[in-house]
Steps between C-alpha positions, in 0.01 A plus 500: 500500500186563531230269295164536332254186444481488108191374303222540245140418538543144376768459778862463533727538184795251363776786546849388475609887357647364199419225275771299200356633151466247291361366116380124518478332176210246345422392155091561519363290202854449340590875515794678722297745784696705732338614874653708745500387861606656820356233712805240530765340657733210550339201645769247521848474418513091510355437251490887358118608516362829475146666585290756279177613589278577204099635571249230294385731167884523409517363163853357601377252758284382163835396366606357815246258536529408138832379523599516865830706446544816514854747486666776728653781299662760704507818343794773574418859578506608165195295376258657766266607246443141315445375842267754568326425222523120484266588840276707387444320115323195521600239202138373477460864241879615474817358358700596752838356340438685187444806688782450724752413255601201696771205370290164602692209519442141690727282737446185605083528536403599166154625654702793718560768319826697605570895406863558390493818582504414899837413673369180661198258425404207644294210379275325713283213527178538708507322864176609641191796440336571813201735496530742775259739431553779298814319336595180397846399627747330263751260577756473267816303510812615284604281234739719236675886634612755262717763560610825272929427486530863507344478883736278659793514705716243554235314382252582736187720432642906607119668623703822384480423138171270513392855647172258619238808671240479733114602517365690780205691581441690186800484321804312387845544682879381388716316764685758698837451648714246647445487879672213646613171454269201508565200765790775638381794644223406709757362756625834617152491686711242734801373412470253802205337357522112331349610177432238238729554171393485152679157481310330751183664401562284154563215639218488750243585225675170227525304843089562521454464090701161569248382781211575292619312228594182683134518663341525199708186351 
């Protein structure tokens, strides 16, 4: 396959093809703002800690700072166009709940706004804000998960009905289809191989949460 070197002026480019879409959550002076964010990820999952990346004139990050908590909505498919415009609105001049129509309610940090609207939302407490330029990254660690009932199965969140999508170059995209089956089919590479399971993948990451903690005591 043949390959060609990829860059702009200013240099190489953070290109992973695809990034989560999401709508973080702050109270900025005492009132709900919503802020769409493709620039995230999961950080941890002992303790559970997720990343967001957010550029320094969002008025968002004001509401960050103010109260060091912010929330994770993730919206479904149908709700592209409030995300799009949660990113391209900025609450310093716009209600952007009014004009969205969204349901606010709180969880456990009553400074994180959550959208009802979204199959899942997270709650997080800030960790860490390191300035790496052009964004700030945020460290958040999960205190309180929600989850829409009508987007489980066996009471696990399905990603067919959270319908979660995806942005990427210019546009937005919807998950496609199923391909394969995590932890499973990557051993038909070689069957022969000692592979580590998802069981002792758990236990070697509490086993290294446990050390920590007995170091820090």
């Amino acid at each position: 396959m043949a390959k060609k070197r990829f860059e702009y002026t200013a240099g190489p480019l953070p290109i992973l093809g695809v990034y989560p879409t999401i709508m973080i959550g702050a109270n900025v002076d005492g009132k709900p703002d919503f802020a769409t964010v493709a620039w995230t990820g999961v950080a941890a999952s002992v303790p559970p800690s997720i990343t967001i990346a957010l550029q320094h004139h969002r008025y968002s990050l004001k509401g960050v700072r103010q109260n060091m908590t912010f929330s994770v909505n993730i919206p479904s498919a149908a709700q592209v166009k409030e995300t799009d415009y949660c990113g391209l609105a900025s609450g310093a001049r716009i209600d952007k709940v009014k004009d969205c129509r969204f349901t606010v309610f709180y969880g456990k940090l009553e400074s994180a706004p959550f959208i009802e609207e979204c199959p899942i939302n997270h709650g997080c407490e800030v960790v860490q804000i390191l300035n790496l330029g052009s964004h700030e990254l945020i460290v958040g660690r999960i205190v309180d998960t929600h989850v829409s009932e009508e987007c489980l199965t066996d009471g696990r969140p399905d990603p067919s009905k959270v319908q979660p999508f995806v942005f990427g170059g210019r546009g937005y995209y919807a998950l496609g289809e199923y391909i394969g089956d995590a932890f499973r089919c990557g051993i038909d590479v070689n069957p022969k191989a000692k592979l580590d399971t998802l069981d002792e993948l758990k236990k070697a990451g509490e086993n290294r949460e446990g050390a920590k903690g007995a170091k820090i005591r």
